[in-house]
Jmol script that loads the backbone (N, CA, C; Angstrom):
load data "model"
ATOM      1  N   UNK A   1      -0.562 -20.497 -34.153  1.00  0.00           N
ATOM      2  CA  UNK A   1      -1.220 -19.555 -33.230  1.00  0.00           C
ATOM      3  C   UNK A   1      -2.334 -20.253 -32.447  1.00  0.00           C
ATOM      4  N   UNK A   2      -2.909 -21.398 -32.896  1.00  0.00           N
ATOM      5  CA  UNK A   2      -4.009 -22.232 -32.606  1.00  0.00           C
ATOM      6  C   UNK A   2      -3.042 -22.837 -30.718  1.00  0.00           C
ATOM      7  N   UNK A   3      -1.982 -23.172 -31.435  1.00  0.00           N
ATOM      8  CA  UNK A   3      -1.469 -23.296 -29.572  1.00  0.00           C
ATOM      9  C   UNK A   3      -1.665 -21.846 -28.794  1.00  0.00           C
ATOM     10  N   UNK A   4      -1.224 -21.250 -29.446  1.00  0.00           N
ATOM     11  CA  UNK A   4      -0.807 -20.162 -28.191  1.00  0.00           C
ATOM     12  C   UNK A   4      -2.675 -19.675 -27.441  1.00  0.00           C
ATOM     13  N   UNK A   5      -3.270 -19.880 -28.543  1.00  0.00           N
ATOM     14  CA  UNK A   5      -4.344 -19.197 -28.191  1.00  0.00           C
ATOM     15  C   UNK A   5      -5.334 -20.472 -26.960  1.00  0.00           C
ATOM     16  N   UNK A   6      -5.058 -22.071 -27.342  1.00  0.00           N
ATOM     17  CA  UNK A   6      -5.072 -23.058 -26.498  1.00  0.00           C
ATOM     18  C   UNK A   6      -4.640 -22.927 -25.219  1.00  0.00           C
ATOM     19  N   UNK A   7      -3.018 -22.683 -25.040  1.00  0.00           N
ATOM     20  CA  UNK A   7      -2.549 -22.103 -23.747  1.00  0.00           C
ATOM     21  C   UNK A   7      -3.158 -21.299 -23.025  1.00  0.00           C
ATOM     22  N   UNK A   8      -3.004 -20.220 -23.584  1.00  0.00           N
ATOM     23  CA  UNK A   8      -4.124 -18.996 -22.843  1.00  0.00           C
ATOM     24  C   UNK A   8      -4.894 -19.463 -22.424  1.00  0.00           C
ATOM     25  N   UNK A   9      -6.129 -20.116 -22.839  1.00  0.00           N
ATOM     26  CA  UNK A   9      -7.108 -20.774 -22.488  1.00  0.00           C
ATOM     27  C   UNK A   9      -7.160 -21.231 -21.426  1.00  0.00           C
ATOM     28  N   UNK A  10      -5.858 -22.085 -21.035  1.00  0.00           N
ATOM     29  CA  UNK A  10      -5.830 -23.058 -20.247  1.00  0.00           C
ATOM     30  C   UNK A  10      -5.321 -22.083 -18.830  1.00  0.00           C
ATOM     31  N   UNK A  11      -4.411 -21.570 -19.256  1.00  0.00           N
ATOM     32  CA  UNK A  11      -3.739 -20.676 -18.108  1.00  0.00           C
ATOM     33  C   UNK A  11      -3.817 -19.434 -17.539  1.00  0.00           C
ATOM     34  N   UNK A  12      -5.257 -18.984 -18.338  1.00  0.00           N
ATOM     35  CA  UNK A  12      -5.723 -17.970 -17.699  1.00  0.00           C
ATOM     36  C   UNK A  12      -6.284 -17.824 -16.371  1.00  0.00           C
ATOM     37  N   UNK A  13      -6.758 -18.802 -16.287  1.00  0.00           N
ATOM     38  CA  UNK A  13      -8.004 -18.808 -15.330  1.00  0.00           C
ATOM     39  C   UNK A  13      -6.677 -19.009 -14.183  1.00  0.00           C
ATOM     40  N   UNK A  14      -5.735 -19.006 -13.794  1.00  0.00           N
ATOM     41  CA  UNK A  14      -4.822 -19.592 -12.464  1.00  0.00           C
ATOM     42  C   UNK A  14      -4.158 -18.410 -12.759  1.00  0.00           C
ATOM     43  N   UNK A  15      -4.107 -17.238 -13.391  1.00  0.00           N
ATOM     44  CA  UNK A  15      -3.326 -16.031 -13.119  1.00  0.00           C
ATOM     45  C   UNK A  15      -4.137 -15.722 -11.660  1.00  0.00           C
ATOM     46  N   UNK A  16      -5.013 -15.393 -11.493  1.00  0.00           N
ATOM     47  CA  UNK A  16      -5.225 -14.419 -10.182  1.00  0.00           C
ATOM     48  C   UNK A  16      -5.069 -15.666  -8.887  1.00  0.00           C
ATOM     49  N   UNK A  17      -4.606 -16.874  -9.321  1.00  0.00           N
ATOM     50  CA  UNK A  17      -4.066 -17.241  -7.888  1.00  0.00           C
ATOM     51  C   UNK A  17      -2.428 -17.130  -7.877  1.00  0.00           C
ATOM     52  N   UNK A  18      -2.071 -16.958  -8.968  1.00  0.00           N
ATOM     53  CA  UNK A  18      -0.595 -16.817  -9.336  1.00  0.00           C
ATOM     54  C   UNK A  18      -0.134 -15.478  -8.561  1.00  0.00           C
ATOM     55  N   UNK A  19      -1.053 -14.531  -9.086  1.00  0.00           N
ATOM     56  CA  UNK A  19      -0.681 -12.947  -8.635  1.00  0.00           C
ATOM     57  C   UNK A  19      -0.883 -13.160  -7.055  1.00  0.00           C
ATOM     58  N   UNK A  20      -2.054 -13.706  -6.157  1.00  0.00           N
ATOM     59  CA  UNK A  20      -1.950 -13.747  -4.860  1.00  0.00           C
ATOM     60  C   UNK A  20      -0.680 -14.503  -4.423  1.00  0.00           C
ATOM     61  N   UNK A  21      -0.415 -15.587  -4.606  1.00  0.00           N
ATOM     62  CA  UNK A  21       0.960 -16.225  -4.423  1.00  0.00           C
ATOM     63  C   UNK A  21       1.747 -14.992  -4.626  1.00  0.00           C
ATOM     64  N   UNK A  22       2.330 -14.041  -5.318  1.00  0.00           N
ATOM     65  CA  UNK A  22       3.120 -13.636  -5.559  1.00  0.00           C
ATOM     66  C   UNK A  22       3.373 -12.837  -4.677  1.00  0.00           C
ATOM     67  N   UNK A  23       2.146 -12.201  -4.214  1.00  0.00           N
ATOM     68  CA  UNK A  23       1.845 -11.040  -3.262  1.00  0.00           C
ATOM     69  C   UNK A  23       2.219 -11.435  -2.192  1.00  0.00           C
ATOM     70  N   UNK A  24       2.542 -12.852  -1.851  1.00  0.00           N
ATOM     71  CA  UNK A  24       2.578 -13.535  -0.325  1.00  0.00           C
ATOM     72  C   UNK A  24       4.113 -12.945  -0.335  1.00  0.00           C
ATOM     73  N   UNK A  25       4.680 -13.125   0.731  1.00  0.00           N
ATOM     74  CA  UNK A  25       6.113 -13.203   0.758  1.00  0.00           C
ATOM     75  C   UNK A  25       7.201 -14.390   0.852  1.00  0.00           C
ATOM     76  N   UNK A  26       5.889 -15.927   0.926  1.00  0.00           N
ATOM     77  CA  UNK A  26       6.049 -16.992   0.706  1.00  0.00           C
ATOM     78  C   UNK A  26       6.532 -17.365  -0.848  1.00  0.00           C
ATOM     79  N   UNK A  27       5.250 -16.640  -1.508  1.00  0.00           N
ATOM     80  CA  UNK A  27       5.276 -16.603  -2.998  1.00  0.00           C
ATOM     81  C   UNK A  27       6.207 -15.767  -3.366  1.00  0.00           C
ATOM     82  N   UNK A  28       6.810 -14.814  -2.983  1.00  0.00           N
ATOM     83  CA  UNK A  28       8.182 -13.780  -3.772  1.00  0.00           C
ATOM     84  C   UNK A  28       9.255 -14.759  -3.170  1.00  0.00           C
ATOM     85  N   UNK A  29       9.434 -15.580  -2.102  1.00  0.00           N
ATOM     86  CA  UNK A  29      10.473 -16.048  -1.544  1.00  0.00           C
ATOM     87  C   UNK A  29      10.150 -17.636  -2.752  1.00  0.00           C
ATOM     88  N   UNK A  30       9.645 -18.153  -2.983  1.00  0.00           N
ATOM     89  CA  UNK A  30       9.496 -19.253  -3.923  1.00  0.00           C
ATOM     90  C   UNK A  30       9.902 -18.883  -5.384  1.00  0.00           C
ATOM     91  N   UNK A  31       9.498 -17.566  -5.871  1.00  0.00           N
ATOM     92  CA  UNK A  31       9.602 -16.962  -7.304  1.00  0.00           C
ATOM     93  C   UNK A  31      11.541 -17.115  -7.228  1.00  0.00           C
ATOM     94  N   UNK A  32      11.386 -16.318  -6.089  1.00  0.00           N
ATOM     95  CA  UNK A  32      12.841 -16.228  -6.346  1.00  0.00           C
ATOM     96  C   UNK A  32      14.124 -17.087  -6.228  1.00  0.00           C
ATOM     97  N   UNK A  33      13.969 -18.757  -5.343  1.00  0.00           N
ATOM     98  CA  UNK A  33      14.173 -19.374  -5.466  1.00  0.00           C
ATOM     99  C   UNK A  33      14.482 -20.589  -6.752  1.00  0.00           C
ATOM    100  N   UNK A  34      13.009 -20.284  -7.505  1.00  0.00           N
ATOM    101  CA  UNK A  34      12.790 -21.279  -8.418  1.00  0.00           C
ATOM    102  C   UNK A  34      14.264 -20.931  -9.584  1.00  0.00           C
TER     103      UNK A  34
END
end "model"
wireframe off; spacefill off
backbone 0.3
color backbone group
């Protein structure tokens, strides 16, 4: 659990540029690509 809770850590902080990307239609056209 010592990872998962590490991860988080790490990858929290880039959710709210994740969610703006997503919101783009650049970013839904990339999501959906990948």
């Amino acid at each position: 659990d010592i990872k998962t809770a590490d991860w988080s850590e790490h990858v929290a902080p880039f959710w709210p540029a994740v969610i703006r990307s997503a919101l783009t239609l650049k970013g839904l056209i990339s999501m959906l690509r990948a």
